[in-house]
C-alpha positions in Angstrom: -7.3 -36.1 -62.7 -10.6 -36.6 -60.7 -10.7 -34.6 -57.2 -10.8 -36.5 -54.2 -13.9 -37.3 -51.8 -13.5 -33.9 -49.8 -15.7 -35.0 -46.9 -13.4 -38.7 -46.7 -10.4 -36.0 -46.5 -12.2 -34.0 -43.7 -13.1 -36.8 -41.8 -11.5 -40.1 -42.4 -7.8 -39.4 -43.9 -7.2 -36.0 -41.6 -6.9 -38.0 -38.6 -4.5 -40.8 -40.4 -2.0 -41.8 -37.8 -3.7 -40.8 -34.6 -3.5 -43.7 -33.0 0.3 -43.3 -32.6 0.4 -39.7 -31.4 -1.8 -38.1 -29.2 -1.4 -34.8 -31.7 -0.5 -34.3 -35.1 0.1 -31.5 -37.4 -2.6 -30.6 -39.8 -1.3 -27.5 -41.9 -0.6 -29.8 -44.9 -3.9 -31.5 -45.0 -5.6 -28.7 -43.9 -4.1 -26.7 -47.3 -5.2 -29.6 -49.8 -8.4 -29.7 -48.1 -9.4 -25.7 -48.8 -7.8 -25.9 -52.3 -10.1 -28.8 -54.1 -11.7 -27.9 -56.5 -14.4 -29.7 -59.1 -14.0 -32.1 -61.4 -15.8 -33.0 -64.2 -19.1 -35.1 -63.5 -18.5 -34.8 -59.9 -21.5 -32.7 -59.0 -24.3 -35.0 -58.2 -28.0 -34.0 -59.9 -31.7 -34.5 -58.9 -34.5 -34.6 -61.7 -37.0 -32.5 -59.6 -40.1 -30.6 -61.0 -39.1 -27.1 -59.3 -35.6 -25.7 -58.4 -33.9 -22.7 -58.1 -30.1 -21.7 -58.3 -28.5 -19.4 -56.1 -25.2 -17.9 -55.2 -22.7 -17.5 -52.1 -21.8 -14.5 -50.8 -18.9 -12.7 -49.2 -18.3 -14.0 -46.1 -19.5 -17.9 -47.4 -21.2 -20.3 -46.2 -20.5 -22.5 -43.3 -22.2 -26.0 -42.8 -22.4 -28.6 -39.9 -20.7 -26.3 -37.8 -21.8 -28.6 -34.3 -20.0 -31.9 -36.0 -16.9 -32.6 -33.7 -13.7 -32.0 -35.4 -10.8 -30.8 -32.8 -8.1 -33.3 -31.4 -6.1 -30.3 -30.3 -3.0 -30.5 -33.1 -2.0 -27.4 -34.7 -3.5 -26.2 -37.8 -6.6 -27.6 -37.9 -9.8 -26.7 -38.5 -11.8 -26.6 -35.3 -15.2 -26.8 -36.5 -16.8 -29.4 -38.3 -19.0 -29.4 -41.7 -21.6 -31.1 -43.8 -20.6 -33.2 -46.8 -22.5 -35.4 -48.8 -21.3 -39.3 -48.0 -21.3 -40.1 -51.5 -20.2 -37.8 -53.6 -18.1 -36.0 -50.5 -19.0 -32.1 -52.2 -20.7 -29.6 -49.5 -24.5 -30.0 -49.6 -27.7 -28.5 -48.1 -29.4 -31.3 -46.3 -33.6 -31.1 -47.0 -34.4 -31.1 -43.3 -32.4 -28.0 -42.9 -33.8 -25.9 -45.9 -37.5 -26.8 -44.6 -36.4 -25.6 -40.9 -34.8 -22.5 -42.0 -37.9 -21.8 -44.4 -39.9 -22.6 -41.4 -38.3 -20.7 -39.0 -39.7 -17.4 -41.0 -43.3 -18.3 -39.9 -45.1 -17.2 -37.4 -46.5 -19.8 -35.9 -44.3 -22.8 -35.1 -42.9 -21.7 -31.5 -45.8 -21.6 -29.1 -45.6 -18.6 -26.2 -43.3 -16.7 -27.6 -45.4 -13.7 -27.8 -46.4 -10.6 -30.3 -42.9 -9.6 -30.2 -42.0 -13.1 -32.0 -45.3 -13.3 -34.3 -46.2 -10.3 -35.0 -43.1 -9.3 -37.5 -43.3 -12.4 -38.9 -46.4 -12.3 -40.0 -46.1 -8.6 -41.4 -43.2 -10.0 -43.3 -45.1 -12.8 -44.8 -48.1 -10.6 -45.9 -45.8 -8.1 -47.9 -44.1 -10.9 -49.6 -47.2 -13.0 -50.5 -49.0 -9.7 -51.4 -45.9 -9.1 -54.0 -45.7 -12.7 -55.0 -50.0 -13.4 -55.5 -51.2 -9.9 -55.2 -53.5 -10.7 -52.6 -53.3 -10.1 -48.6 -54.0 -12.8 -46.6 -55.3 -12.4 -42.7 -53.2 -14.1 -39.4 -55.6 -17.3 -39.6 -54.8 -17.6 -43.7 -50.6 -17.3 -42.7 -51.4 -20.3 -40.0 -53.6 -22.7 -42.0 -50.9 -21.9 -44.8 -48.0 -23.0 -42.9 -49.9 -26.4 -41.2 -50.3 -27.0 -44.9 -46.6 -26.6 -45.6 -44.7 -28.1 -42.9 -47.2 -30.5 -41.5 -49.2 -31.8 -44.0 -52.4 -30.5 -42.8 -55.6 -29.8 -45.4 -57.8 -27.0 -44.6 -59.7 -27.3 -47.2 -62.7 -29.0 -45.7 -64.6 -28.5 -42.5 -62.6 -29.7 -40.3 -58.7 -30.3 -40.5 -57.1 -33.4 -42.4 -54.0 -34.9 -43.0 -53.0 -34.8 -46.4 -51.1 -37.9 -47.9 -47.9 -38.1 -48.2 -47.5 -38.7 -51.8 -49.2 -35.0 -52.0 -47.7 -33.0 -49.5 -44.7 -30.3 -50.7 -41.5 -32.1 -50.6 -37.6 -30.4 -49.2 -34.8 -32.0 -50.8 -31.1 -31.2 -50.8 -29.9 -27.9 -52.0 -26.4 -29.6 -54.2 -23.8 -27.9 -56.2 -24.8 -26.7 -59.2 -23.3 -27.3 -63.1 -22.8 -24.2 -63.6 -19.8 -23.8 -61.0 -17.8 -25.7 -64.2 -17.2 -22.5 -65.2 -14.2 -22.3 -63.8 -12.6 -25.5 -64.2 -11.2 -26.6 -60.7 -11.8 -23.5 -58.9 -11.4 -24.1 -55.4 -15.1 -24.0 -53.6 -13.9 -24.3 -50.0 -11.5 -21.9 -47.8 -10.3 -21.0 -44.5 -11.8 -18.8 -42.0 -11.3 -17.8 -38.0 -13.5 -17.1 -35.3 -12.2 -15.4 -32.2 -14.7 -16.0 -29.3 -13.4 -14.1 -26.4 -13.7 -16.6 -23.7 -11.9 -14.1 -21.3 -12.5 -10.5 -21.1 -8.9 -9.1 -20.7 -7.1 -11.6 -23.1 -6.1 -12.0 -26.4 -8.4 -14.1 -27.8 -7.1 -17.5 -29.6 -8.7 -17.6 -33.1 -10.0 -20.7 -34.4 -9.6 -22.0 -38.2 -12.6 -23.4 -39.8 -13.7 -25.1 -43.1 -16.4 -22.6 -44.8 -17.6 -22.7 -49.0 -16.5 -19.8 -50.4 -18.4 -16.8 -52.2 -19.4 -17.4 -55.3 -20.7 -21.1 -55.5 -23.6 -21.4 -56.7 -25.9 -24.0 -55.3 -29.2 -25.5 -56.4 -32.0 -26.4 -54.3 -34.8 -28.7 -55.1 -38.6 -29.2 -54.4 -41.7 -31.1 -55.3 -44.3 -28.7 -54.6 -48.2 -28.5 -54.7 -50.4 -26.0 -55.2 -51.6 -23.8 -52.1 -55.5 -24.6 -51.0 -55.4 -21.8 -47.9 -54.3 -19.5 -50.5 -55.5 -20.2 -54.2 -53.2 -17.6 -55.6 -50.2 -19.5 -54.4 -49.6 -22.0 -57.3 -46.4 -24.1 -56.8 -44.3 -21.8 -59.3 -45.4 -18.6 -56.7 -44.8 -21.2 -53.8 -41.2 -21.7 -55.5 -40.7 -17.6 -55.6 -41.5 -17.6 -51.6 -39.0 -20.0 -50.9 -36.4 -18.3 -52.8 -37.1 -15.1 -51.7 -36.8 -16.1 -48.2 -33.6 -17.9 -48.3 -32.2 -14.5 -50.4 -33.8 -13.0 -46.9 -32.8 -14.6 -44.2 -29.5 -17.0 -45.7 -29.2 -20.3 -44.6 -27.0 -22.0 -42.7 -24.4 -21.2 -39.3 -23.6 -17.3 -38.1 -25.8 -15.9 -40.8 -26.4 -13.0 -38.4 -22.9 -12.2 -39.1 -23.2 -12.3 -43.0 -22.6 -15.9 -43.8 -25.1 -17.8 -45.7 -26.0 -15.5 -48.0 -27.2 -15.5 -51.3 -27.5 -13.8 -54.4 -29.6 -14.3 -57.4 -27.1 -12.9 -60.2 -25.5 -16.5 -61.2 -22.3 -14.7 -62.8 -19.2 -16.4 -61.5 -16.4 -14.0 -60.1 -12.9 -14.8 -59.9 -12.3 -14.7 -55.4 -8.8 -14.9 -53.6 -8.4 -16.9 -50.6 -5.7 -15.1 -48.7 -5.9 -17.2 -45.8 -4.2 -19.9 -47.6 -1.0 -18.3 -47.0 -1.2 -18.7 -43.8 -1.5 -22.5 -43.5 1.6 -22.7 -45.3 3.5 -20.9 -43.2 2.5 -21.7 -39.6 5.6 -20.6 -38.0 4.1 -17.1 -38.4 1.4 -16.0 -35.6 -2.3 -17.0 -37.1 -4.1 -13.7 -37.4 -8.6 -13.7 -37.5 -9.0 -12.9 -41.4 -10.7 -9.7 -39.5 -9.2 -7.3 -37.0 -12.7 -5.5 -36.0 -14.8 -7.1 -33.2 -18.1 -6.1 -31.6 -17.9 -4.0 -28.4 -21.2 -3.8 -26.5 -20.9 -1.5 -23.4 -21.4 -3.9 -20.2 -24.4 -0.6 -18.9 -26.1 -1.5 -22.4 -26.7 -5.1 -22.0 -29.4 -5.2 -19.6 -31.4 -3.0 -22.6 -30.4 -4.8 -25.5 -33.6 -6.9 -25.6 -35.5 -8.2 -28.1 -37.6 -5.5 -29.9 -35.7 -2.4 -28.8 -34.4 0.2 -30.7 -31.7 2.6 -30.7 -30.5 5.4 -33.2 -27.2 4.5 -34.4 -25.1 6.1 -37.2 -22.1 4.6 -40.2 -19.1 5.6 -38.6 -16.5 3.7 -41.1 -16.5 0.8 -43.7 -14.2 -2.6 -44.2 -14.6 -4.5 -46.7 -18.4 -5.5 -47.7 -19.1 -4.2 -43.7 -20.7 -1.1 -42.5 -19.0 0.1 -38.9 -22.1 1.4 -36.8 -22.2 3.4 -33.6 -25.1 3.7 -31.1 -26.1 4.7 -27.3 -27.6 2.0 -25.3 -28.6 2.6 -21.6 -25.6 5.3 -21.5 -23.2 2.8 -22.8 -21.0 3.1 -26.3 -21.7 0.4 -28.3 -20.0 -0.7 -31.8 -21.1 -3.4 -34.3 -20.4 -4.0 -38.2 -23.2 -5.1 -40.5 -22.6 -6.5 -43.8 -24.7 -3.8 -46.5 -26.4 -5.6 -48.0 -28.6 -6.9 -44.9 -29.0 -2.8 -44.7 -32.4 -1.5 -45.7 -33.3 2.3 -46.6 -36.2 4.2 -45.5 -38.2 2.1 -48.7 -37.3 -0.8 -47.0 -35.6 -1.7 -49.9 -31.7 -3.3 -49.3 -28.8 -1.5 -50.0 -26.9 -3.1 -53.4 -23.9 -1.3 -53.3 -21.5 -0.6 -50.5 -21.2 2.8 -52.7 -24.8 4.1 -51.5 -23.4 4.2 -47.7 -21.5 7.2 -46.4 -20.0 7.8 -42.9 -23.0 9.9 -40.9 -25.5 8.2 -42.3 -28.3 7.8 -39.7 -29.3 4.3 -38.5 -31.6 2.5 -36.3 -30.6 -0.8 -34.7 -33.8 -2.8 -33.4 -33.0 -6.2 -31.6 -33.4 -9.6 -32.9 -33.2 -11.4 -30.1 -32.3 -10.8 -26.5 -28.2 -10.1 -26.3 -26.3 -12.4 -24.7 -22.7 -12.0 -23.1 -19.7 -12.6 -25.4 -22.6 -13.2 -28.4 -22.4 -10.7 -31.3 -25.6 -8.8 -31.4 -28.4 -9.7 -33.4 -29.8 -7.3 -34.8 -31.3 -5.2 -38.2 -30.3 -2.0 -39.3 -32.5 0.5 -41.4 -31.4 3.7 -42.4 -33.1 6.7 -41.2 -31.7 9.4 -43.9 -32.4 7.9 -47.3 
């Protein structure tokens, strides 16, 4: 038996009979929804010259998260997500793999400082120094990504736009074969967020649609070989790319752990607990995580972009580090999945084994903390 078009379930036949009631009761639909699984020949292929395969990670990965989907009836997913019209199977559309590629350069927002540039670029030199074995200077790093994301040939003496036919192509990142492993695995499940839109109540978690750990997914480009930097054939060209998305994820809330990836392509058996409670939603919904963030309201005003503060591991759940510091006076407490921790090599922590409570830590800001946001931020360790 072939498995439905997900995405027409999501968006077409989930709102079936809406017309006669201003709400309706989702559980039901909601369950067959995060329980599809694959089918055989249902994964859609592209015949492109360079690809790479990776894999979800524990949280998952969550997709079109800004697409409306919320009428207000009870037990449904509040959030929308990306499908492919056709085949109806999560996908990566092009557009966003070349903006999230992009958004590790230095070079594409204008005024936003050393603060915004400067790491980029230092990032960008390490990897392309342990991709090509060369260094390449600020200017190289900015003709380099003109040549990428616009189009633009340095080669000459002045600039010039190179054709279109020749330029390095994005396409979707799709489903990959090998998730026939398992035969009809599910690759979608359940998740909560719990925004906290008033300080001194219980917040109201919201169910959303999210692809679980362990899909793998294959992106595609048609790439061309660097003339900035000669060292950077397509094939090295293909090894940035990858190594960036296994950086940075891809994706919604990756500063939470979503959107992940891992490069180890072994398929391991996941439970989706939360399906248990669609079934039975006479029973209070729970968040599929009891720990929140608390950022002390004297440590906001310092939580800026750049700054750092010595923190330290105070406890663990699940894949998640529980991390302590001192901001402005103020006790503040965040979780950070380990594997987006880095030691003192600057190499990431693989195991959630190599962490012990004390371990010293220090939290630099991403970006400037906002008010009811979760704090974005990295986390290196400071004792090993």
């Amino acid at each position: 038996m072939k498995t439905p078009n997900i995405g027409w379930l999501f968006y077409r036949d989930y709102f079936e009979g809406l017309e006669q009631s201003d709400k309706l009761n989702y559980e039901v639909k909601s369950q067959r929804i995060a329980r599809q699984g694959l089918s055989e020949g249902a994964i859609a292929q592209l015949d492109i010259t360079h690809s790479f395969e990776l894999k979800t990670t524990y949280p998952g990965l969550l997709l079109g998260s800004g697409y409306q989907h919320e009428t207000g009836g009870d037990g449904e997913f509040k959030i929308g997500f990306f499908f492919d019209y056709t085949t109806g199977l999560p996908q990566l559309p092009g557009s966003s793999v070349k903006g999230t590629l992009r958004s590790v350069f230095p070079f594409h927002k204008k005024d936003f400082g050393e603060n915004f540039t400067t790491p980029r670029i230092q990032f960008l030199q390490s990897l392309l120094e342990k991709i090509t074995g060369t260094t390449p200077g600020t200017e190289a790093i900015r003709k380099l990504e003109e040549e990428i994301f616009e189009g633009v040939d340095h080669s000459g003496e002045e600039p010039a736009r190179i054709s279109p036919y020749q330029r390095d192509k994005f396409y979707e990142g799709l489903l990959s074969e090998r998730n026939h492993q398992t035969e009809q695995r599910p690759i979608l499940a359940s998740d909560y967020v719990t925004p906290h839109k008033k300080p001194l109540e219980n917040p109201i978690p919201l169910m959303f649609l999210k692809v679980r750990p362990e899909v793998i997914f294959k992106f595609h480009f048609l790439l061309q070989d660097s003339k900035v930097i000669p060292e950077l054939t397509a094939e090295k060209k293909l090894q940035l790319f990858k190594e960036i998305l296994m950086e940075f994820g891809i994706g919604a809330k990756t500063n939470v752990g979503y959107g992940q990836f891992t490069s180890e392509l072994e398929i391991k058996e996941v439970s989706n607990r939360t399906d248990e409670d669609i079934l039975e939603p006479q029973r209070p919904v729970r968040p599929r995580r009891a720990y929140e963030e608390k950022i002390h309201p004297n440590s906001r005003e310092v939580l800026k972009s750049g700054n750092s503060f010595p923190g330290e591991i105070v406890d663990f759940e699940e894949d998640y580090a529980i991390i302590t510091f001192k901001a402005n006076d103020g006790e503040c407490v965040i979780r950070k999945n380990h594997k987006s921790i880095k030691k003192m090599d600057k190499s990431k922590v693989t195991s959630l084994e190599e962490l012990v409570a004390d371990d010293q830590v220090k939290i630099t800001v991403n970006r400037d903390y906002l008010y009811g946001e979760i704090l974005n931020c990295s986390v290196k360790l400071t004792n090993k």
